[in-house]
Gaussian input, Z-matrix of N, CA and C with variables (Angstrom, degrees):
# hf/3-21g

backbone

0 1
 N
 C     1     B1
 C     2     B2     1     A1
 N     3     B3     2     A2     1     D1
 C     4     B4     3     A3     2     D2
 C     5     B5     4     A4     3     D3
 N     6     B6     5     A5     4     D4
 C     7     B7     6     A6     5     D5
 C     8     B8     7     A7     6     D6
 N     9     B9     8     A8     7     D7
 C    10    B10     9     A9     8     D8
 C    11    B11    10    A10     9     D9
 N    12    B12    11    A11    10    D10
 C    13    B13    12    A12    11    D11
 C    14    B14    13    A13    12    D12
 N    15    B15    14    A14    13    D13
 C    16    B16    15    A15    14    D14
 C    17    B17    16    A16    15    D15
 N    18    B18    17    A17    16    D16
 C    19    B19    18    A18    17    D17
 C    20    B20    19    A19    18    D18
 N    21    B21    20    A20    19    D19
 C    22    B22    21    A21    20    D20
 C    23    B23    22    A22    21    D21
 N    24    B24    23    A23    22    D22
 C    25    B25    24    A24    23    D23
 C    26    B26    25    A25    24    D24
 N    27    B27    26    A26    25    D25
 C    28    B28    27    A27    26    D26
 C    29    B29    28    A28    27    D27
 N    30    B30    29    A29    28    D28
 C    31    B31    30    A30    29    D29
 C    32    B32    31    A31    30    D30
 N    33    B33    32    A32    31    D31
 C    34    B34    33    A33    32    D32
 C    35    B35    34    A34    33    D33
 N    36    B36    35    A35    34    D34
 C    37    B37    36    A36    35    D35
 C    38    B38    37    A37    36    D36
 N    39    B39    38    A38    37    D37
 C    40    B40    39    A39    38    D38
 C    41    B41    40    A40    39    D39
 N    42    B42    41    A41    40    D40
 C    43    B43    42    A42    41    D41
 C    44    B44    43    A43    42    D42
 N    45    B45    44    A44    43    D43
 C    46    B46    45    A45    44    D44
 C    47    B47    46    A46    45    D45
 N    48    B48    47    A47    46    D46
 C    49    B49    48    A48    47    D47
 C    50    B50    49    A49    48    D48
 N    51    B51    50    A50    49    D49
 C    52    B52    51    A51    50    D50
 C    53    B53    52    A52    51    D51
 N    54    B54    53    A53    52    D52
 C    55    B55    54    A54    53    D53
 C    56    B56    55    A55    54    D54
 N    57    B57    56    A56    55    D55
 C    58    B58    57    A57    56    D56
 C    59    B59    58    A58    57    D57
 N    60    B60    59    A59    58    D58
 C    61    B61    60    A60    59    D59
 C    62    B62    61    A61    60    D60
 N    63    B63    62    A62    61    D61
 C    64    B64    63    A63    62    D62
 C    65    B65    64    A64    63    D63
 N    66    B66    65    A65    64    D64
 C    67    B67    66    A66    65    D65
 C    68    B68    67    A67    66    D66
 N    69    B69    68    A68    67    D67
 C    70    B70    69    A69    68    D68
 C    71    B71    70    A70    69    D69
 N    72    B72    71    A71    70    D70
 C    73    B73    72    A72    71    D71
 C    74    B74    73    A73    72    D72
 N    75    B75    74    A74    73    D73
 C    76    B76    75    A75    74    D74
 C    77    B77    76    A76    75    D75
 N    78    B78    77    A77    76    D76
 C    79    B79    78    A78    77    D77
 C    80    B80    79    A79    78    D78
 N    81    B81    80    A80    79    D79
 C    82    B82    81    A81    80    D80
 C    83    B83    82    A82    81    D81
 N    84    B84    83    A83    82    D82
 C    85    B85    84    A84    83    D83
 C    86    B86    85    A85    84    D84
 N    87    B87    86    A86    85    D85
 C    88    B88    87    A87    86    D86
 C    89    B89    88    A88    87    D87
 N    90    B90    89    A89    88    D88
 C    91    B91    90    A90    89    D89
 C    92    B92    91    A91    90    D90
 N    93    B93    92    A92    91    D91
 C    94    B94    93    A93    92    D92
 C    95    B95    94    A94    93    D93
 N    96    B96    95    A95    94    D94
 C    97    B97    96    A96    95    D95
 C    98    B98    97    A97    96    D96
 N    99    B99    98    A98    97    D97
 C   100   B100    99    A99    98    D98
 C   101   B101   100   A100    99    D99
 N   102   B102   101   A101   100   D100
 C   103   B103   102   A102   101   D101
 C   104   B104   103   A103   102   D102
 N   105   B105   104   A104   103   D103
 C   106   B106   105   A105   104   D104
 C   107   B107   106   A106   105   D105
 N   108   B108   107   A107   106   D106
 C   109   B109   108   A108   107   D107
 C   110   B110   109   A109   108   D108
 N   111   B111   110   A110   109   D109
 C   112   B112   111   A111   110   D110
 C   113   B113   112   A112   111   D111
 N   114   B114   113   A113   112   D112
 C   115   B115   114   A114   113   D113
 C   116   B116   115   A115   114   D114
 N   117   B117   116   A116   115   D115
 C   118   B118   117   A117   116   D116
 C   119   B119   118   A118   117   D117
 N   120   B120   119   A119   118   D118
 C   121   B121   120   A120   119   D119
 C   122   B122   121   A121   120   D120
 N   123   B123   122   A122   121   D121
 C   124   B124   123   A123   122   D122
 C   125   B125   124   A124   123   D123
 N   126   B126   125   A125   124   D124
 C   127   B127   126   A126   125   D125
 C   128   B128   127   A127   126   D126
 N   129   B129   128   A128   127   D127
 C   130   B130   129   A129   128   D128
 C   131   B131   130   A130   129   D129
 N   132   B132   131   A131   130   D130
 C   133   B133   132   A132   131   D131
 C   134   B134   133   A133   132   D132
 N   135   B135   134   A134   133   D133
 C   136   B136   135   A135   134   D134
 C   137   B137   136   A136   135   D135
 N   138   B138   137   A137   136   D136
 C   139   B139   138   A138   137   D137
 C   140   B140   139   A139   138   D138
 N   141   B141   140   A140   139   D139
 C   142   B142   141   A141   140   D140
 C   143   B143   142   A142   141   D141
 N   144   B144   143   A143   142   D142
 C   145   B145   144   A144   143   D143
 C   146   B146   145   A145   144   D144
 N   147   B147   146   A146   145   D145
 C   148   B148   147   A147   146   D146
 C   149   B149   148   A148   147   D147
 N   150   B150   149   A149   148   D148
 C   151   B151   150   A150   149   D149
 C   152   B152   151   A151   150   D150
 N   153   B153   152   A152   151   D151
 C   154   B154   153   A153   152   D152
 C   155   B155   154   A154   153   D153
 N   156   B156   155   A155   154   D154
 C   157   B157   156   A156   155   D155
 C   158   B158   157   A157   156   D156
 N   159   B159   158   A158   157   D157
 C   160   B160   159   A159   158   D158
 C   161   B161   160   A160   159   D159
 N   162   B162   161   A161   160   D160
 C   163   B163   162   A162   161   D161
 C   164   B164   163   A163   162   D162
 N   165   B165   164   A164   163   D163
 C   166   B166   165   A165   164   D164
 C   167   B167   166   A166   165   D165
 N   168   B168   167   A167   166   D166
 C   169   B169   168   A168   167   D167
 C   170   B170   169   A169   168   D168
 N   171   B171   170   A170   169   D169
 C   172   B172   171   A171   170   D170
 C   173   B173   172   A172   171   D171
 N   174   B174   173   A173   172   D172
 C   175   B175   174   A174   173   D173
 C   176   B176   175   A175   174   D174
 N   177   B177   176   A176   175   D175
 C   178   B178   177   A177   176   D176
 C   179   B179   178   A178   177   D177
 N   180   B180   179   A179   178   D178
 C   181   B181   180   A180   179   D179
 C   182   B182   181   A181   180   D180
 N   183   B183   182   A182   181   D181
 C   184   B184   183   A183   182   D182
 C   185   B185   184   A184   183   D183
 N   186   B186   185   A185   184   D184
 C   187   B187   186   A186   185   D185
 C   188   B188   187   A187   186   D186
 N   189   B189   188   A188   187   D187
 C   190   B190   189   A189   188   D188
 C   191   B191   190   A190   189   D189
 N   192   B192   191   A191   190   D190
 C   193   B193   192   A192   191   D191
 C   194   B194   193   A193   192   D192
 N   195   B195   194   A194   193   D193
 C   196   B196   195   A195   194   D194
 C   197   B197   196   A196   195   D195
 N   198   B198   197   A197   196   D196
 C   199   B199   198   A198   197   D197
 C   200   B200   199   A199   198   D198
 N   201   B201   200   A200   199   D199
 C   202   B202   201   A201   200   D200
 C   203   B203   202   A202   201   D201

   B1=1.4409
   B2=1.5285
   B3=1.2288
   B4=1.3893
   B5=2.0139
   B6=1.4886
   B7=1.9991
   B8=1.4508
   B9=1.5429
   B10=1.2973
   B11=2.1009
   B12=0.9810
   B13=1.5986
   B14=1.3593
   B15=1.3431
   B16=1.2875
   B17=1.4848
   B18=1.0208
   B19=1.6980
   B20=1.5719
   B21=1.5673
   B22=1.5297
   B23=1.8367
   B24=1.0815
   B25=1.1529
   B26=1.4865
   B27=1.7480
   B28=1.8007
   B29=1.2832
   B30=1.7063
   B31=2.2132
   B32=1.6049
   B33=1.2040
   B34=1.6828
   B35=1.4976
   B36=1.0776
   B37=1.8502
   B38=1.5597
   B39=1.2995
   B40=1.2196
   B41=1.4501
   B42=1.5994
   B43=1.4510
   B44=1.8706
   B45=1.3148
   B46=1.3352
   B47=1.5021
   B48=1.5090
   B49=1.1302
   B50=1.5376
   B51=1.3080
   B52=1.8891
   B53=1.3641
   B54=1.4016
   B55=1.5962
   B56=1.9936
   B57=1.1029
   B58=1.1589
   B59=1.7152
   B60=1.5898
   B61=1.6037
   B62=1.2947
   B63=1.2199
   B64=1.5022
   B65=1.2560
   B66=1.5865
   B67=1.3100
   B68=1.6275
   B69=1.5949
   B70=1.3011
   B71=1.3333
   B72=1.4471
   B73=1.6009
   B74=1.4996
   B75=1.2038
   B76=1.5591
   B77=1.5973
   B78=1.6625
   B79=1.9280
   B80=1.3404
   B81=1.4719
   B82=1.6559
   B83=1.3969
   B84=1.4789
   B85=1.3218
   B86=2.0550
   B87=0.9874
   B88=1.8191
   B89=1.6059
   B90=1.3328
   B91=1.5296
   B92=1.6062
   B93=1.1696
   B94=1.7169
   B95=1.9456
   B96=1.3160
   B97=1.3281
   B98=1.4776
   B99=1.1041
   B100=1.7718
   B101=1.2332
   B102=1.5932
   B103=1.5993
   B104=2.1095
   B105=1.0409
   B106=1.4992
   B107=1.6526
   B108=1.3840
   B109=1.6682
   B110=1.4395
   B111=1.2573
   B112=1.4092
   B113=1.9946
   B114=1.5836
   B115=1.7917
   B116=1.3464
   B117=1.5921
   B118=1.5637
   B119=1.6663
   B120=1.3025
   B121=0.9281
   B122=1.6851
   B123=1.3816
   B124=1.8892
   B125=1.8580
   B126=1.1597
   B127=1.2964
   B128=1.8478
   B129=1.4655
   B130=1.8782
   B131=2.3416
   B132=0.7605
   B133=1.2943
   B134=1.2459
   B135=1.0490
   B136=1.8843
   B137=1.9723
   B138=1.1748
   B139=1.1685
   B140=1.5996
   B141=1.5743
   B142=1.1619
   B143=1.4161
   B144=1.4557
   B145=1.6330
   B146=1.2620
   B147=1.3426
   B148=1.3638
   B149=1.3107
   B150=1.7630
   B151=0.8824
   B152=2.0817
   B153=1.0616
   B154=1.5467
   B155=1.2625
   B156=0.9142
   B157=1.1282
   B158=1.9081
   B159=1.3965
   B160=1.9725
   B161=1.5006
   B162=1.2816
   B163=1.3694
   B164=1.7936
   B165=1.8371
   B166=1.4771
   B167=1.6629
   B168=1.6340
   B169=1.4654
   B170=1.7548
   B171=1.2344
   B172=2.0690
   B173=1.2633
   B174=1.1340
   B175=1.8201
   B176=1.5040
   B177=1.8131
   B178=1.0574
   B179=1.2154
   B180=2.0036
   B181=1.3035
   B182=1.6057
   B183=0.8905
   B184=1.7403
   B185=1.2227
   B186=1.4633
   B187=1.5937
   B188=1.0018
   B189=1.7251
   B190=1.1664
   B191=1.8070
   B192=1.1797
   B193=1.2512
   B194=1.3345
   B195=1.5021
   B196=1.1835
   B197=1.5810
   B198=1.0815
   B199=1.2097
   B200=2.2114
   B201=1.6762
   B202=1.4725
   B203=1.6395
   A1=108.76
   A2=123.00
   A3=122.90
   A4=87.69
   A5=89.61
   A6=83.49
   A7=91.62
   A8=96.75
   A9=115.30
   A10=118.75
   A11=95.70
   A12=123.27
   A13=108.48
   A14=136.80
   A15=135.53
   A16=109.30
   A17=131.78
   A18=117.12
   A19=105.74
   A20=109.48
   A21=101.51
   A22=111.22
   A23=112.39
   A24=143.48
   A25=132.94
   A26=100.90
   A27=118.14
   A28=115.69
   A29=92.93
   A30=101.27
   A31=89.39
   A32=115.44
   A33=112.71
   A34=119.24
   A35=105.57
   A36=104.93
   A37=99.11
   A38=137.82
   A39=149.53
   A40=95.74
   A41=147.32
   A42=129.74
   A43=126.26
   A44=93.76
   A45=114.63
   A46=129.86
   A47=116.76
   A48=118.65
   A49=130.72
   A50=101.41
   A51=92.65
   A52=106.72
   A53=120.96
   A54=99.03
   A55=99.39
   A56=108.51
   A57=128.63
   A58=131.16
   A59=93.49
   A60=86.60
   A61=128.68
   A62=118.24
   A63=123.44
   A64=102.05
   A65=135.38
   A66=146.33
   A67=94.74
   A68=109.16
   A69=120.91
   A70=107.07
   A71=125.08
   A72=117.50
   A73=125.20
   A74=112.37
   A75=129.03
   A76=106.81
   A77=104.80
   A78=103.25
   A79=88.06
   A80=77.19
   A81=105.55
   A82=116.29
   A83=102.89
   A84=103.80
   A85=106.30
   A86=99.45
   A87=132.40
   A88=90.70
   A89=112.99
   A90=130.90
   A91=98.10
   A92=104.87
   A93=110.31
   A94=119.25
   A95=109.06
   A96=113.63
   A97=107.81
   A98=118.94
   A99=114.42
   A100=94.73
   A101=115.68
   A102=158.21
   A103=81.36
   A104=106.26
   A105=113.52
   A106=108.93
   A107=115.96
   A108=108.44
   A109=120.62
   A110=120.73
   A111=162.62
   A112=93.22
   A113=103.16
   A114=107.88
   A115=112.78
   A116=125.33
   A117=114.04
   A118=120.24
   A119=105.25
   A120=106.67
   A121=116.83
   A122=101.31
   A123=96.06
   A124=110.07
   A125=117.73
   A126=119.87
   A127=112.47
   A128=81.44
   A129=88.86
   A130=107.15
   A131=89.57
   A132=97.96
   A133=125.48
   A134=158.71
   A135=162.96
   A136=88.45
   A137=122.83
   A138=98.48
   A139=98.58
   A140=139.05
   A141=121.50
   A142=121.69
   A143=113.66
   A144=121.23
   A145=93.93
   A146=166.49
   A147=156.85
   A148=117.38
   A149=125.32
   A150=132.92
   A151=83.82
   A152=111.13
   A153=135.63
   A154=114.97
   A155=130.37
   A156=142.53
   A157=108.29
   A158=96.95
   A159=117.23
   A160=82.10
   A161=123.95
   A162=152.31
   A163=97.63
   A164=93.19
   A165=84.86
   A166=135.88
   A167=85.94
   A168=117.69
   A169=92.46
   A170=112.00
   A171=123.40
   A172=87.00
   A173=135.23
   A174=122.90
   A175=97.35
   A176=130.43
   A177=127.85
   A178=131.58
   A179=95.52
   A180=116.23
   A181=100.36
   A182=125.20
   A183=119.13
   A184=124.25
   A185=121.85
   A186=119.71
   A187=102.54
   A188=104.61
   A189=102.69
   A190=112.76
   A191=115.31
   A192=128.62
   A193=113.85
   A194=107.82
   A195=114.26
   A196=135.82
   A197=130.56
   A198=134.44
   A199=118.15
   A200=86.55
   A201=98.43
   A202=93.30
   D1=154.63
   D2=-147.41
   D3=-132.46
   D4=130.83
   D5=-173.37
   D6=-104.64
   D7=141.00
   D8=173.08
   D9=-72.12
   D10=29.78
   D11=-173.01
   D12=-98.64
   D13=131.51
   D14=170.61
   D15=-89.19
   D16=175.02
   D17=-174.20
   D18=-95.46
   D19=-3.44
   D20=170.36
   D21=-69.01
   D22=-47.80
   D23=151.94
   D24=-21.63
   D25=-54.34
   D26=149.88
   D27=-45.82
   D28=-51.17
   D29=-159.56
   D30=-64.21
   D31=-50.84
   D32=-170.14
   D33=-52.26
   D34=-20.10
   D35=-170.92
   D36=-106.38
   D37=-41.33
   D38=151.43
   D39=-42.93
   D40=-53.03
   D41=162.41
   D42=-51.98
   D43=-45.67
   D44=165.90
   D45=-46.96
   D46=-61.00
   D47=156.68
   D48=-48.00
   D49=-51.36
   D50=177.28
   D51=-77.67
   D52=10.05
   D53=173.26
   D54=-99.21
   D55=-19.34
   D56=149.88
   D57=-35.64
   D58=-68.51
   D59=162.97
   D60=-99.41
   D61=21.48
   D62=174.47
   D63=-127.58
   D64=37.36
   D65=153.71
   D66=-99.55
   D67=141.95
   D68=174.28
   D69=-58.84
   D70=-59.68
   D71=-179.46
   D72=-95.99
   D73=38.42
   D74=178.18
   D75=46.26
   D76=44.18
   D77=172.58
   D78=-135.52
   D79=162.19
   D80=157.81
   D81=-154.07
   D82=134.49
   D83=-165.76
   D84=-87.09
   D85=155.31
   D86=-156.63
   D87=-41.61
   D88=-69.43
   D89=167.49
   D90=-26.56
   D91=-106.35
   D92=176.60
   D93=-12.56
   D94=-47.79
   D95=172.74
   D96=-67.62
   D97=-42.43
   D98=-178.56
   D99=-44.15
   D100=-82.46
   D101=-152.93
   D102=-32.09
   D103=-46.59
   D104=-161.91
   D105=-75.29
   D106=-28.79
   D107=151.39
   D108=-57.04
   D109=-58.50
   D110=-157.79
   D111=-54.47
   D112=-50.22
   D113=171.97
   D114=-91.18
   D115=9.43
   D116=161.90
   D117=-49.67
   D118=165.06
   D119=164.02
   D120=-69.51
   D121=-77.90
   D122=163.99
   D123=-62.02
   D124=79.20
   D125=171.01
   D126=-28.24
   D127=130.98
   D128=170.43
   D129=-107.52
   D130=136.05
   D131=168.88
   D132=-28.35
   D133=-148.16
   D134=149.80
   D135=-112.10
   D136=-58.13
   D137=-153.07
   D138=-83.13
   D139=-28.52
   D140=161.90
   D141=-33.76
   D142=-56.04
   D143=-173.19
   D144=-66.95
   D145=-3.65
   D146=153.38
   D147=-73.89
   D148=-34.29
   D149=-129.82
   D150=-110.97
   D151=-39.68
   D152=151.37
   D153=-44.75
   D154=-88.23
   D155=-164.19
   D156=-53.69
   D157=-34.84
   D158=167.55
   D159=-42.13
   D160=-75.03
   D161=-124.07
   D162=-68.63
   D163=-48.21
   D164=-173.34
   D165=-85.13
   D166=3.28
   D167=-162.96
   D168=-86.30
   D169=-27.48
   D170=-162.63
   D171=-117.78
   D172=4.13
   D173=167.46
   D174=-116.81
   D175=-13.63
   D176=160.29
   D177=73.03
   D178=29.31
   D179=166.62
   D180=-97.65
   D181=-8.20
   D182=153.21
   D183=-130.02
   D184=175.09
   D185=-163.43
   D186=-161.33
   D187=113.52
   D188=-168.79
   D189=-110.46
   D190=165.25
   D191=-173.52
   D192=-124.53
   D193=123.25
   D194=170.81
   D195=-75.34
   D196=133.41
   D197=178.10
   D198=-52.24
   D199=131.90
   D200=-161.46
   D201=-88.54

């Protein structure tokens, strides 16, 4: 099966995730996930990493929670 993912895209969620499981309460807030394109090596934009992250939230490999 062929992922509709570019590999800039891989490195970002593969960054994403371990900041994920090496957060005490398995979050990360929206900010922090940008910030984490933003220190790639091939830098991603702010609004790509938003625009992604939309993506993974409506493809429902993440879940996000809104602030109380």
């Amino acid at each position: 099966m062929l992922s509709t993912f570019c590999e800039q895209d891989l490195s970002f969620v593969q960054i994403l995730v371990g900041e994920l499981v090496s957060s005490s309460d398995g979050e990360v807030r929206i900010s922090t996930a940008i910030n984490l394109g933003l220190s790639m090596k091939q830098k991603m934009k702010a609004s790509v990493c938003e625009k992604l992250i939309e993506r993974l939230v409506e493809e429902k490999w993440l879940l996000q929670v809104l602030a109380e």
